[in-house]
C-alpha positions as CSV (number, residue, x, y, z in Angstrom):
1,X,-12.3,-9.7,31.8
2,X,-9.4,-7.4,31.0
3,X,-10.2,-4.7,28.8
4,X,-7.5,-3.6,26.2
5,X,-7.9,0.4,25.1
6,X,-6.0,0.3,22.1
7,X,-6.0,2.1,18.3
8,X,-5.7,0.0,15.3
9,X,-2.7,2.4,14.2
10,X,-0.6,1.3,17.1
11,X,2.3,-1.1,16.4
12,X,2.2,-1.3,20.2
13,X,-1.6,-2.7,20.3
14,X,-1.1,-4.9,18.2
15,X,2.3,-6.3,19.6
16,X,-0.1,-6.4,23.2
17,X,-3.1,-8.3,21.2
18,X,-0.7,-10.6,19.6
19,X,0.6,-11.9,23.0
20,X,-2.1,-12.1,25.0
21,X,-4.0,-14.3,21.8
22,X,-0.4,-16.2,21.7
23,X,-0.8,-17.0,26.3
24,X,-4.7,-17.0,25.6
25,X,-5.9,-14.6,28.0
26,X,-9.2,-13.3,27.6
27,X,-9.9,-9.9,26.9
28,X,-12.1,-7.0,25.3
29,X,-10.7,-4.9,22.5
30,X,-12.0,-1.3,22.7
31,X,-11.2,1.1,20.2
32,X,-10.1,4.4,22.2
33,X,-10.9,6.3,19.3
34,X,-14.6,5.5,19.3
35,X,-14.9,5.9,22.9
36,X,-17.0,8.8,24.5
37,X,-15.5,11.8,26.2
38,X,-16.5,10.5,29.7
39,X,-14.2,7.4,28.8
40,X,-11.2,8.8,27.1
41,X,-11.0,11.4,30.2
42,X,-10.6,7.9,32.5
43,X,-8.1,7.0,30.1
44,X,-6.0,10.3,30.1
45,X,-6.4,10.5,34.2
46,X,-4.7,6.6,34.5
47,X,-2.0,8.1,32.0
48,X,-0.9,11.2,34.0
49,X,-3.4,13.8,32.9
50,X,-1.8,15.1,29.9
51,X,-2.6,13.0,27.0
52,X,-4.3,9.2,26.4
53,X,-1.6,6.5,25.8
54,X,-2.5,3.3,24.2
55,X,-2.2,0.5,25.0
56,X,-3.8,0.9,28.4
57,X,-5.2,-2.0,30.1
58,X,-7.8,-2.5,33.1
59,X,-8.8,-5.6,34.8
60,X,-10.8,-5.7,38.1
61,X,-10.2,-2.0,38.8
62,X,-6.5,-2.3,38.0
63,X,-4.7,-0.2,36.0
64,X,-1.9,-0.6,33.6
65,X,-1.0,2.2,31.9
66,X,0.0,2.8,28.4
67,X,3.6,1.7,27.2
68,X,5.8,0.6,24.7
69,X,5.8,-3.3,23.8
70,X,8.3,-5.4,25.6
71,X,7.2,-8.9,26.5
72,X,8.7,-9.7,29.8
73,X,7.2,-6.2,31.4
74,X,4.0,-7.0,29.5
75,X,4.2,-10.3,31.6
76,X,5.2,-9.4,34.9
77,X,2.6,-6.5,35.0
78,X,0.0,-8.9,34.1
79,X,0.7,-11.2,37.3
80,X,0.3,-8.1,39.0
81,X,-2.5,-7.5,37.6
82,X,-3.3,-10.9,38.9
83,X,-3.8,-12.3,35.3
84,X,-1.5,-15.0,35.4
């Protein structure tokens, strides 16, 4: 299952949810800010190390990390993912 770290503040998140509802691909909302410390550090580490950027996804030990909405990046990095 692909999990989406994501904020409900983010225009971004939303954008991310929207599409993959509108392609139906399955996936787990999780809200970063209610995550523990042990799982927002995994998130910041993916990211660079500086900060946690949303929305970051993770499927099967894959990591995509957190960037601005644009649809046909969204898509290609899911194939890579191995999503579609």
């Amino acid at each position: 299952m692909l999990n989406v770290y994501a904020a409900k503040w983010c225009p971004h998140c939303t954008k991310t949810i929207a599409y993959l509802k509108k392609n139906q691909i399955e996936f787990e909302y999780i809200e970063i800010e209610e995550q523990p410390e042990t799982i927002i550090q995994k998130i910041i580490e993916v990211n660079g190390g500086d900060d946690w950027v949303v929305p970051t996804l993770e499927f099967k030990g894959k990591w995509r990390v957190g960037k601005i909405f644009n649809e046909i990046e969204l898509s290609f990095d899911l194939k890579q993912l191995g999503l579609t």
